[in-house]
C-alpha positions in Angstrom: 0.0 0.0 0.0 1.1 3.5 -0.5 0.3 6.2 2.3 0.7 10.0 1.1 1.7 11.4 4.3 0.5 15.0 4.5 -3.2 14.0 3.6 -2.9 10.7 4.8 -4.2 8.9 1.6 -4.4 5.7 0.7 -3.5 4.7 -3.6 -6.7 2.5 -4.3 -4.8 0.8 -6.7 -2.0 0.3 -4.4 -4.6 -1.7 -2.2 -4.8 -5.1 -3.2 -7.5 -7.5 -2.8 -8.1 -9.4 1.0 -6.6 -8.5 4.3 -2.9 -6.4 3.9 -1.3 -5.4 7.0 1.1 -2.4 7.3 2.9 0.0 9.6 4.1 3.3 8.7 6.4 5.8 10.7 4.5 9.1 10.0 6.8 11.7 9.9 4.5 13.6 12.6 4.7 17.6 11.5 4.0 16.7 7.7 0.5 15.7 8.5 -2.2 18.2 8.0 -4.0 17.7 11.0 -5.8 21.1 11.7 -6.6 20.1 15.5 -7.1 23.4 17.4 -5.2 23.8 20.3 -3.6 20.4 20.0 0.0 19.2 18.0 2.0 16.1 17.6 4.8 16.4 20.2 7.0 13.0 18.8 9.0 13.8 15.7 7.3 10.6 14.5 4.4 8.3 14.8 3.3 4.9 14.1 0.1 4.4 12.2 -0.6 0.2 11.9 -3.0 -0.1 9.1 -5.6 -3.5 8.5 -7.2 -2.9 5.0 -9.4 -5.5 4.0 -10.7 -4.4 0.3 -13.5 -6.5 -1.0 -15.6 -6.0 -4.6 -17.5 -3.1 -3.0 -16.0 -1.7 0.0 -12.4 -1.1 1.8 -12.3 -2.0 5.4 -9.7 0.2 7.5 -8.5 -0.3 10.7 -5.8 0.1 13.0 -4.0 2.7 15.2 -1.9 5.1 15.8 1.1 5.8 18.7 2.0 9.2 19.0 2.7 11.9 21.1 0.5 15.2 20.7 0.6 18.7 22.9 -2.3 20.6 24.6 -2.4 23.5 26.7 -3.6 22.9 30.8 -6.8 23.8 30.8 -5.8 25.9 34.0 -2.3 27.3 33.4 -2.4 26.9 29.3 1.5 25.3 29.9 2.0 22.5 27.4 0.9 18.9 28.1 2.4 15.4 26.7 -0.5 13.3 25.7 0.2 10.1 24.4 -2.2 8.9 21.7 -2.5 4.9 21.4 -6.3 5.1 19.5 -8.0 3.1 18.0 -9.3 3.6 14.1 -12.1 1.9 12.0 -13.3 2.8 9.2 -15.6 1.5 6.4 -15.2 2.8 2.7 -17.5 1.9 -0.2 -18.5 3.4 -4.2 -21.8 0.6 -3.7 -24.5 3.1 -3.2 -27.1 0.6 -1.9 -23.4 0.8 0.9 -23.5 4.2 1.3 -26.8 4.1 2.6 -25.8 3.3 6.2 -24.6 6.8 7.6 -21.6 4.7 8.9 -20.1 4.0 5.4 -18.1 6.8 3.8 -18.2 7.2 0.3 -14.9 5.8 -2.0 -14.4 8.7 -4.8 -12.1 7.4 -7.9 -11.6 10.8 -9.2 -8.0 11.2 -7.9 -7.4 7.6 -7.4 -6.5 7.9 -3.2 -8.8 7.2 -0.1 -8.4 9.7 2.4 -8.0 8.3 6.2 -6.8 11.8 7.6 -10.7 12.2 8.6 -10.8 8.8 10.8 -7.5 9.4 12.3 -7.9 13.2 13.0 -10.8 12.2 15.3 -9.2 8.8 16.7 -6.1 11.9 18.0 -9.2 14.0 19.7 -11.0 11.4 21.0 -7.6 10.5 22.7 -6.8 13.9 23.7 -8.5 14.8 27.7 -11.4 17.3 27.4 -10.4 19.0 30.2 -6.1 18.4 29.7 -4.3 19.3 33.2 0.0 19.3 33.5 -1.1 18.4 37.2 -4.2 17.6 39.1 -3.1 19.8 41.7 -2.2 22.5 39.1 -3.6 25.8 40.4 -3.9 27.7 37.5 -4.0 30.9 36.6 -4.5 34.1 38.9 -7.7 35.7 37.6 -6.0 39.3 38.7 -2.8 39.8 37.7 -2.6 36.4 35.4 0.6 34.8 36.7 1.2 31.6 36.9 0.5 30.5 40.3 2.6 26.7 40.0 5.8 28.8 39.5 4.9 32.1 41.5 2.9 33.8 44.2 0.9 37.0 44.4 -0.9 39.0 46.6 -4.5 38.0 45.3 -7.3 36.2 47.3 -8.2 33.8 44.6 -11.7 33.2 45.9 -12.9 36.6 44.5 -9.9 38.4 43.4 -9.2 40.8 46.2 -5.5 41.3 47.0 -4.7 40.2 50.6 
């Protein structure tokens, strides 16, 4: 099979038929992943690919192992989140297929099959809703916006008053 890295596309003619197995090292920053907020951290990745292709559809599934970078939710410092997700997705061009909302439809016009989609949301469902650097981080001050893991102030943080 033949990946094209920055979109993440599969070469349908690359694909044979039955079950083919592959990893790839994604070189992580070539990737168009347009995740707000949120960007690979490891130089590199490792997306593990099971296509099945049959007459009428393409089968993927697989994962990916990477490292990606948030911002606390409380101190907006950078935060390591490892992604180890699971991906599965079916493709088809049958349009009695494409009828279940779950089936994505298989366009010939360029000849690839884009996976970006599937793996894009396997990295945010991976990714905390609510990312913290510490559970005891304590944020933020809400007056004079420092940084209250590295340094103290004068504020009450309860309503802002200074001490």
């Amino acid at each position: 099979m033949k990946l094209t890295q920055r979109t993440l596309s599969l070469a349908i003619n690359t694909i044979p038929r039955g079950v083919t197995r592959e990893n790839f090292t994604l070189e992580m920053e070539e990737v168009d992943w347009d995740i707000p907020e949120v960007a690979p951290l490891s130089r590199q990745g490792i997306l593990t690919l099971d296509v099945t292709r049959t007459e009428n559809e393409i089968l993927v599934r697989g994962d990916l192992e990477a490292e990606f970078s948030a911002q606390c939710a409380r101190c907006l410092d950078p935060v390591t989140c490892k992604v180890v997700e699971y991906i599965e997705r079916i493709y088809s061009w049958d349009p009695e297929m494409l009828e279940d909302p779950e089936v994505e439809p298989v366009s010939h016009n360029d000849g690839s099959l884009s996976i970006l989609d599937a793996v894009r949301e396997a990295v945010i469902l991976s990714i905390p809703t609510v990312p913290l650097c510490d559970d005891g981080c304590k944020g933020l001050c809400p007056v004079c916006g420092i940084n209250r893991n590295r340094e103290n102030c004068n504020h009450n943080h309860d309503n802002g008053i200074e001490d």
